[in-house]
Every structure is written in structure tokens, then in C-alpha cells.
N, C-alpha and C positions, 0 to 999 in steps of 0.2 A: 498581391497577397503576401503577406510579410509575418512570421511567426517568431516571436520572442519568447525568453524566459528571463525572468527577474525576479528579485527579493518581493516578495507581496509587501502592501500599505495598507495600513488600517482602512481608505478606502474599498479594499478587496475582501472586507470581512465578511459581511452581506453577502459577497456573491458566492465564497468560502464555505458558509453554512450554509445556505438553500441546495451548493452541488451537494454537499454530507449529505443533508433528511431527502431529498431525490435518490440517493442511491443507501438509503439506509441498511436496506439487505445482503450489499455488500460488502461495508463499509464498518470498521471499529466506530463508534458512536465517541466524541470528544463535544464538550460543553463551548460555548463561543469564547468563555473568557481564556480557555486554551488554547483559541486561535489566535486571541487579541494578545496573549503574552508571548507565542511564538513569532508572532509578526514581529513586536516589539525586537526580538530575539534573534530574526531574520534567519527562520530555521520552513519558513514555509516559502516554497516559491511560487511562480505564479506564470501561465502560456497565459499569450495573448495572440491573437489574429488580427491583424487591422488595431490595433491599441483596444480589441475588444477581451475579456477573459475567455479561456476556454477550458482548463482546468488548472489543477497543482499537486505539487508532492510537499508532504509535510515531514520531514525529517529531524534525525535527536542532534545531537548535540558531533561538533567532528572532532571525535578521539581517534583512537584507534580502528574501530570499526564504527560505520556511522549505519546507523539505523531508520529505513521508511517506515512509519508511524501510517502514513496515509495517503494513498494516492487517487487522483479522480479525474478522468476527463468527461467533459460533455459526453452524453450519449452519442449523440447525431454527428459529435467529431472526432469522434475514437477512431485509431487505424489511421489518421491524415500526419502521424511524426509531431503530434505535441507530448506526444506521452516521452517520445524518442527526444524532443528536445529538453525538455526538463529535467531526463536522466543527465544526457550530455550537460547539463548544466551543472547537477551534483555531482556528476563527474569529475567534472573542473574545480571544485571547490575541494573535494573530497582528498584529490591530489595534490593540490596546493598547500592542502594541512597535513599531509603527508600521512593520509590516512591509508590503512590494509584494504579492507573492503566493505562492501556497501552491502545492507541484508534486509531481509522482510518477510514478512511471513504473506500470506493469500490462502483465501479460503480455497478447497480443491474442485470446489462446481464453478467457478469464477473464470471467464477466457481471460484474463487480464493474465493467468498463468503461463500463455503461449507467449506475450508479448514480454514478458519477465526475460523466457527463456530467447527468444526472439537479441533481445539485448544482450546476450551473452551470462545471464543467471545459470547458477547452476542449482539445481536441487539438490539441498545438503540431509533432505530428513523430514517425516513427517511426522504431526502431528496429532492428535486429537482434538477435535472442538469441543466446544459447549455441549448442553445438553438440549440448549433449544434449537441450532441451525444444526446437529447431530451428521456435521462434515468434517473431514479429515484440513490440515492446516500445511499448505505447505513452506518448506523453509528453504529461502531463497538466498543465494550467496555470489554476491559480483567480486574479485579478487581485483583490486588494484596493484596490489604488490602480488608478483608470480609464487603459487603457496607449492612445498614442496609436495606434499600428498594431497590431492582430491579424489573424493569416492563419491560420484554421483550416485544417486539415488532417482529414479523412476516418479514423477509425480505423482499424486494422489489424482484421478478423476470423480471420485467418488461424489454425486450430487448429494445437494440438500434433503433432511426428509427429518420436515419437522412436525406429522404426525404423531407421533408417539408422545409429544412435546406437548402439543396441544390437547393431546386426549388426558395425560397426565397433571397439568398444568399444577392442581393440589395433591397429587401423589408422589412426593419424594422418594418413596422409595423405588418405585417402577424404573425411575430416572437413572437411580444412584445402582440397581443391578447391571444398566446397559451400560454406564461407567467402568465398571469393576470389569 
């Protein structure tokens, strides 16, 4: 059993978009031809098991702080260290460009939130969602460079509840009071 990470190839794109709409629910929604320019871009990476796919992280650009865009493993292979090598992987790159730190936001119903933290993420803050998955956002901060102040912050658990969403679906304003 042999687990890699590597730049994705335009052959990887298919496999790219069907992990996205499989896990739509948890997942920021990006169109294909934003996978086909990241690949291009070599900003998406890619696990493999046996040279087969098992997930990716799709990350921005390496400035200063580089940003995960999107992350996904196979259901059925989550928890096996592909999620863990593909960080280790942007790690490495991250470093080499002599970036600060590495950040992402996660919805707060989402376990992908223990494994953030698992990696050494800190929670820097949370957010508010949409008005349709009506969950708290949380915001995730890996420090490559030692920062002189951190103030953790307590993640958000707070599950999904998109009743109110769907009862309202034509009523804006119902929506735009729970916002306020």
C-alpha cells in the first residue's frame, strides 16, 4: 500500500468533479473549468493509493498566507493519512515559498473540523454562513512562521438547519431578519 501526493493532471479532473457533487453538502461548489485552470496552475493536489485517486486539496496561490479553497477525501478513505499527506505536501511547498501560514475556513457541522485541528490548525474566529446551510464557518490558521500573538478561539459545533431555508425559500425577508 503506497500513498502519494502530487500536482493533479488534467487526467484527474473527472475524478475532481464527481468527489465535489458526491460531497456537495459540504463542499464550496467551483465549476470544472476552475479545476481545469488550477490544474493548469498546479494549485490542486492530488492522494493516490496504489496510483489509484483518493482525494485532493485545492489551494490559492503561495504568497504570503496561502489559502485551502477545497478539500476532499473519499468517504470510505478518510481517517487512513491521505488527508494528512496532502497537507504534509502543502506544507512543503508552502515553506519553500517561504510562506506564513496556511488557512481555511470549514463549515462547523463538518468532522473534517477535528482533523484541521488534529494537524495543528488553530481556530482563529468564527463565522456566519449562508442563509441556506444557516451554520457557523469556522476559521482555520496553520502558522509556518512562529506568530508572536495567537488567541485561540473554541470552534463552532453548531449543526446544519436548513429548515427555515426551505420553508422560506420565496420569502426574503424571513431570511434577511435571522441575518440581522
Amino acid at each position: 500500500m503506497t500513498i502519494s501526493a502530487s500536482p493533479a493532471v488534467l487526467s484527474d479532473l473527472i475524478y475532481i468533479d464527481s468527489l465535489q457533487k458526491k460531497n456537495a453538502e459540504q463542499l464550496s461548489f467551483y465549476p470544472k473549468v476552475v479545476f481545469e485552470r488550477e490544474i493548469e496552475n498546479k494549485r490542486i493536489l492530488i492522494a493516490k493509493l496504489n496510483n489509484e485517486p483518493a482525494g485532493y486539496i485545492y489551494h490559492g496561490a503561495l504568497g504570503i498566507n496561502v489559502k485551502i479553497h477545497q478539500a476532499c477525501i473519499q468517504y470510505d478513505l478518510r481517517g487512513q493519512l491521505y488527508g494528512a499527506e496532502l497537507f504534509r505536501q502543502l506544507r512543503i511547498l508552502a515553506e519553500a515559498a517561504n510562506c506564513m501560514s496556511i488557512t481555511l475556513r470549514c463549515g462547523s457541522d463538518i468532522l473534517a473540523n477535528g482533523f484541521w485541528s488534529a494537524m495543528g490548525f488553530v481556530c482563529e474566529g468564527i463565522m456566519k454562513g449562508g442563509a441556506r446551510r444557516m451554520r457557523d464557518i469556522n476559521c482555520w490558521r496553520y502558522d509556518i512562521a512562529q506568530q508572536l500573538f495567537v488567541i485561540p478561539v473554541e470552534p463552532s459545533i453548531k449543526r446544519q438547519d436548513s429548515s427555515l431555508w426551505r420553508k422560506n425559500k420565496t420569502g426574503k425577508k424571513a431570511i434577511q431578519e435571522i441575518l440581522l
